[in-house]
C-alpha positions as CSV (number, residue, x, y, z in Angstrom):
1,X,45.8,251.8,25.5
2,X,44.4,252.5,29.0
3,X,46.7,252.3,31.6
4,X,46.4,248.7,32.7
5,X,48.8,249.2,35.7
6,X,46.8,251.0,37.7
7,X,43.1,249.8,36.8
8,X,40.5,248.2,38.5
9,X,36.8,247.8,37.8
10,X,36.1,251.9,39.0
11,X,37.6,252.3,35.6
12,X,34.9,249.9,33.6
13,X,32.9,253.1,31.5
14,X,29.4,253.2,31.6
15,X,27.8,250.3,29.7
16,X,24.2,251.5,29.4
17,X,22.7,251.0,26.3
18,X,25.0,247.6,25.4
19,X,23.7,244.0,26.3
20,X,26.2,241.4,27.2
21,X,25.7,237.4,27.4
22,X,27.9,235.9,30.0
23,X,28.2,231.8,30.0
24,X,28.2,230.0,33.8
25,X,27.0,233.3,35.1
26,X,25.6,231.5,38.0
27,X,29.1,231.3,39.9
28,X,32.5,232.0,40.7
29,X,33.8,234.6,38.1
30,X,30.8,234.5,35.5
31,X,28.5,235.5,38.6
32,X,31.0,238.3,39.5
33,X,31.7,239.6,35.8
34,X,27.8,239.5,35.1
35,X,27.3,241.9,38.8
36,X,29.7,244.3,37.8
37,X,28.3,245.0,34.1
38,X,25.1,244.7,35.1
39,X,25.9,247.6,37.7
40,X,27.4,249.9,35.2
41,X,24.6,249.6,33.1
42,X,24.8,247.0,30.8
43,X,21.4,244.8,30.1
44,X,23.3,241.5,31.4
45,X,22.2,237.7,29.9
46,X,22.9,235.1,32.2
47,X,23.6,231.9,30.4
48,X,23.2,229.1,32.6
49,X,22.9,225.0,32.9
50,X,20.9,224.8,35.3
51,X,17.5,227.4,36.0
52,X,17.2,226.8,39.7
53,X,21.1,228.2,40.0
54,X,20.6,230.6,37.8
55,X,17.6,232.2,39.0
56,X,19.5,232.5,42.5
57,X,22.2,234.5,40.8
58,X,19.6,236.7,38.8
59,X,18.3,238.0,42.3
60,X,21.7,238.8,43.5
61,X,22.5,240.5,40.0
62,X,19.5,241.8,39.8
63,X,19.9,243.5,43.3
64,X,23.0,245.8,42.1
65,X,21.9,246.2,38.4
66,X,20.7,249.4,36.8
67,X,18.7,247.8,34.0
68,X,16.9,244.3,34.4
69,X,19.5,241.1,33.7
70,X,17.6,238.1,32.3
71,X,18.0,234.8,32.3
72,X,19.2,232.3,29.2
73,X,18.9,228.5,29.8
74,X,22.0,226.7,28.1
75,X,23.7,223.5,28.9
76,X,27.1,223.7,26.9
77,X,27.2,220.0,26.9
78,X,24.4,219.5,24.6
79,X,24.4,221.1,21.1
80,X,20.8,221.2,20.4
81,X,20.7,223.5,24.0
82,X,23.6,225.4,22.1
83,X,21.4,226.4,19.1
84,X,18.1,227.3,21.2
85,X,20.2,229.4,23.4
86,X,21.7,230.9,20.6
87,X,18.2,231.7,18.9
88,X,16.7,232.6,22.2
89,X,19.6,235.4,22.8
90,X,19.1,236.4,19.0
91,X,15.4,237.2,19.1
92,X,15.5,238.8,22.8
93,X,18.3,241.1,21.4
94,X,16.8,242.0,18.0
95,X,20.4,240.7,16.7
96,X,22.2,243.1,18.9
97,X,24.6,241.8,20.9
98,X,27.9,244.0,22.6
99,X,29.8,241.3,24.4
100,X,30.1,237.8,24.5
101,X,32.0,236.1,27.6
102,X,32.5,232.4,27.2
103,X,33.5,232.0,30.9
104,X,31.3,228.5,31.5
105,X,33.9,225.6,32.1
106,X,34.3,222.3,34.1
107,X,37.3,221.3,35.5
108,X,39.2,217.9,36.0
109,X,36.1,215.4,36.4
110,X,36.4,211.8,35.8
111,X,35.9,210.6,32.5
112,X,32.4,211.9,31.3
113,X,31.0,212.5,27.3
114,X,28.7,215.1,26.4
115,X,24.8,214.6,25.6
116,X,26.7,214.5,21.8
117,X,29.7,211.9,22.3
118,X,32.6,214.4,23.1
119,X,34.8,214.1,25.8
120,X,33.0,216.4,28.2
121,X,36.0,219.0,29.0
122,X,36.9,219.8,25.5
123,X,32.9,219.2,24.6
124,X,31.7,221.9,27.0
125,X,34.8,224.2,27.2
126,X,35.9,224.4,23.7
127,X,33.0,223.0,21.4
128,X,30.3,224.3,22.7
129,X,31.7,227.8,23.2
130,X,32.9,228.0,19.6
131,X,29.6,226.3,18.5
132,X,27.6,229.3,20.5
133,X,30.2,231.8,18.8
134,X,29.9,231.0,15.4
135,X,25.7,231.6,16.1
136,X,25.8,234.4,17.8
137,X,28.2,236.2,15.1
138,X,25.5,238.0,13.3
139,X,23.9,239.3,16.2
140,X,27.1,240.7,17.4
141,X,28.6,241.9,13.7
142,X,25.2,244.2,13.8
143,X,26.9,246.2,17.0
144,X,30.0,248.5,16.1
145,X,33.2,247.2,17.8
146,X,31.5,244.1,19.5
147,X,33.8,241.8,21.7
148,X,34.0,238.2,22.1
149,X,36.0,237.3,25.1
150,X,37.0,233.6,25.7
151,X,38.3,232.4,28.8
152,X,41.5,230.5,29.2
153,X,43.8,229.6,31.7
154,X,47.1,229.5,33.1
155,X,46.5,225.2,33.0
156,X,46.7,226.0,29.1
157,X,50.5,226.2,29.6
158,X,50.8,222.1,30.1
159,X,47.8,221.5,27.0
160,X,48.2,219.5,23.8
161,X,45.7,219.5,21.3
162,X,45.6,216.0,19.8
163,X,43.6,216.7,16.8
164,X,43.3,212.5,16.3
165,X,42.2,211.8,19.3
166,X,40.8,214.9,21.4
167,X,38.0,213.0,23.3
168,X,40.8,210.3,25.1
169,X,39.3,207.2,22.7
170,X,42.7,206.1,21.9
171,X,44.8,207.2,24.6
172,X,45.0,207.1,28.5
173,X,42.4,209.4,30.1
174,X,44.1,212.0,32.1
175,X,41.6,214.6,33.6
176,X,44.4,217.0,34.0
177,X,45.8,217.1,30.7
178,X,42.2,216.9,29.3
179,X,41.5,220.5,31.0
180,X,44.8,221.7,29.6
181,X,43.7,220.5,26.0
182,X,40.2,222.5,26.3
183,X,42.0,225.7,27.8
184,X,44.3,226.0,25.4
185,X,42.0,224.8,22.6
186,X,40.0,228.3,24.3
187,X,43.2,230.2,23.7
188,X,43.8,228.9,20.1
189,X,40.1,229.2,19.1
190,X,40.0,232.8,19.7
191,X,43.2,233.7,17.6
192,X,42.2,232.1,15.0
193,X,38.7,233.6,15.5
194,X,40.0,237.0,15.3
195,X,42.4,236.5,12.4
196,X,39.6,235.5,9.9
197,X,37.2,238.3,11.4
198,X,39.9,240.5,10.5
199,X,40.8,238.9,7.4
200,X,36.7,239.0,6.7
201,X,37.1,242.7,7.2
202,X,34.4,242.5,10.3
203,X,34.4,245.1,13.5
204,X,34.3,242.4,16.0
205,X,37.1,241.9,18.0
206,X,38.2,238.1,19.3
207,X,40.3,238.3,22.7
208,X,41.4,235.8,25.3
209,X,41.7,236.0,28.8
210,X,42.2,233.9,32.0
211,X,42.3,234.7,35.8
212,X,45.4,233.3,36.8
213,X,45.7,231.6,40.1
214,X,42.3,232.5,41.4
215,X,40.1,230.7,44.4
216,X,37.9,229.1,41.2
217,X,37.5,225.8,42.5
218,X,39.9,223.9,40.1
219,X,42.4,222.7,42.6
220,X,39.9,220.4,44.5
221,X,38.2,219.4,41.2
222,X,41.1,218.3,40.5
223,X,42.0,216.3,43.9
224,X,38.7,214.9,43.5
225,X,39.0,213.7,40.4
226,X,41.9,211.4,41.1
227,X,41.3,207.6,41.9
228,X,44.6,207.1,43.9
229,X,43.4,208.1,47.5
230,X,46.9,209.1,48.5
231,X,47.2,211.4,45.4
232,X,43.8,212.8,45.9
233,X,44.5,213.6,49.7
234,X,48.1,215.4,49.1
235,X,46.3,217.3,46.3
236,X,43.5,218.3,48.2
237,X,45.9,219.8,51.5
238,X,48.5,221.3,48.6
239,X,45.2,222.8,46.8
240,X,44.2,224.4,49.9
241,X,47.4,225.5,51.0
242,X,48.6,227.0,47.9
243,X,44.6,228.8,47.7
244,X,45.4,230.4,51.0
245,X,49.0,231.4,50.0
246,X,49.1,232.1,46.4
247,X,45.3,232.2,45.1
248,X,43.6,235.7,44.3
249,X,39.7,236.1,44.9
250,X,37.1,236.1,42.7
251,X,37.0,239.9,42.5
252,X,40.4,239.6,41.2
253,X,40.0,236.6,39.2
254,X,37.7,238.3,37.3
255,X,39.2,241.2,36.1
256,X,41.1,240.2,33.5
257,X,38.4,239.2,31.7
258,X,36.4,242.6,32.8
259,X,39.2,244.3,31.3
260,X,39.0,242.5,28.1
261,X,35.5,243.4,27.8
262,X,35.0,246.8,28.1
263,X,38.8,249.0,28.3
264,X,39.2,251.3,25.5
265,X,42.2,250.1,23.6
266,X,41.6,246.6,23.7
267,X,42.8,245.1,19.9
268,X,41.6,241.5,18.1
269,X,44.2,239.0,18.8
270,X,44.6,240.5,22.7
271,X,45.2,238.2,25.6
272,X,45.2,239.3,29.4
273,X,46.5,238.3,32.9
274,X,47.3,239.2,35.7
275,X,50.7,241.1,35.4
276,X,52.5,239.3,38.5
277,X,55.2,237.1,38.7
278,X,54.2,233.9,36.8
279,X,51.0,235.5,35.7
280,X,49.4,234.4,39.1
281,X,47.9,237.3,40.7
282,X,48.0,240.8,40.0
283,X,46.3,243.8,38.0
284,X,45.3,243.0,34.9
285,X,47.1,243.5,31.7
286,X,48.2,242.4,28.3
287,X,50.2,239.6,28.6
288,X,52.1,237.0,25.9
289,X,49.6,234.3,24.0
290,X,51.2,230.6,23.9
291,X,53.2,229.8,21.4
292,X,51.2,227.2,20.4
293,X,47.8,229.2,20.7
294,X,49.7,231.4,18.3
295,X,50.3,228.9,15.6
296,X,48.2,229.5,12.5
297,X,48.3,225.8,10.7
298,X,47.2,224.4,14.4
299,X,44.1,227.1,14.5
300,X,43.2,226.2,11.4
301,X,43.4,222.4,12.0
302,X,41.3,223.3,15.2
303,X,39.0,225.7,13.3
304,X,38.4,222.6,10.9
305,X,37.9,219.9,13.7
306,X,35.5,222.3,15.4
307,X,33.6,222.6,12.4
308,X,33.4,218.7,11.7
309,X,32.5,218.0,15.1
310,X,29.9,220.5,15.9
311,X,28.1,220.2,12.5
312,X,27.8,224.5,12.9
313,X,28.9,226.4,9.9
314,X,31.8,228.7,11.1
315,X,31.4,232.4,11.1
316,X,33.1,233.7,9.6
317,X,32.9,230.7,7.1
């Protein structure tokens, strides 16, 4: 195991030769994690929603990176976008992918549904990130010791999965607790991802990882999305406050999930952090998976939902 006290992204090996797909690589930690492999060599795939965005950050990756990055059009919120990105990145690669980051999310908007019907949190954070897993397994089993690294984060802590009633139809909309539900739903999915690739006897590896307090954009998301003006103003001030006292940058952010994707030593089932107090800030390291992302009969209830929902035939089935 590499020494994850003391590293930083000098220590990322050469990656030339391997092609990675990053999800929302048109921003915040997608845009920095797509820079930084790009500029140790990898052959970088910028999946993004929107091609005006993402054709910005291709120019700025593009600037840095030692082989040519390329753009990937996919809109997480519609499955039929899910499966042409999916075949798009299959037929560019030749079925050879390294590294998969599902980093894409939205955060804490007022209740919205996906182009399919879901609740658009666990729709575009969960759903279609598992949807675009399970297609893109073959092209990464053909690679020796691929990675699939799924995002979390530390909001995961305060999630419930309600397998009844996941897109609010029944219950009180709550934009908060709907992020919590997709994060951890991103935790749970790849455990259970990487106990049946194991169990199938396959060489990719499933790990989680999230950014901890890092200047992402969630805590004014979230004071926006609040209809009680007073609430939304003393979130807004105590977002900004705490993001000037507490909040790491992006750089920082995103090495967790750096780490996760290309350290030597990195296992199926792995989840990293940062290793400060509270998991807030701090270098990266291995850190403990909720109890609840843990549990096998709720990641196989998810697995199952997931399944229903998408209409995509799991991998491994």
């Amino acid at each position: 195991m590499a020494r994850t006290d003391i590293w930083t992204e000098t220590d990322i090996p050469n990656q030339s030769g391997r092609t990675v797909l990053v999800t929302g690589a048109n921003s915040g930690l997608g845009l920095h994690t797509a820079r930084v492999l790009a500029a140790r060599g990898a052959t970088v795939l910028l999946a993004c929603r929107s091609p005006e965005r993402g054709k910005q950050a291709l120019a700025t990756i593009a600037a840095g990176a030692a082989t040519e990055p390329q753009l990937v059009e996919l809109d997480l919120a519609d499955l039929a976008s899910v499966r042409r990105a999916a075949a798009d990145v299959r037929d560019r690669t030749g079925d050879g992918l390294d590294i998969l980051v599902n980093n894409a999310g939205v955060m804490a908007p007022p209740h919205e549904t996906t182009r399919d019907g879901f609740e658009l949190q666990f729709g575009t954070n969960h759903l279609g990130h598992a949807a675009l897993t399970w297609l893109l397994l073959p092209a990464l089993r053909a690679r020796q010791h691929a990675r699939v690294v799924t995002v979390s984060s530390l909001a995961a802590r305060a999630g419930r999965i309600d397998t009844a009633d996941p897109h609010f139809e029944h219950r009180r909309y709550n934009p908060v607790a709907a992020y919590g539900q997709s994060k951890l739903a991103n935790q749970a999915f790849a455990l259970e991802l990487d106990r049946r690739l194991r169990a199938a006897g396959d060489d990719v590896v499933s790990v989680a990882a999230h950014p901890g307090y890092s200047d992402t954009g969630l805590a004014p998301a979230m004071a926006r999305a609040q209809r009680n003006g007073v609430l939304r103003t003393v979130m807004n001030v105590g977002g900004r406050l705490g993001g000037l006292l507490l909040a790491q940058n992006t750089e920082q952010g995103a090495a967790p999930q750096l780490y996760a994707a290309t350290a030597p030593g990195v296992s199926g089932g792995d989840y990293f952090g940062p290793l400060g107090p509270g998991q807030m800030r701090g270098r990266p390291g291995t850190v403990r998976p909720l109890a609840t992302a843990t549990d096998q009969a709720a990641g196989t209830a998810l697995w199952e939902l997931t399944a229903e929902l998408t209409g995509v035939t799991p991998d491994p089935a």
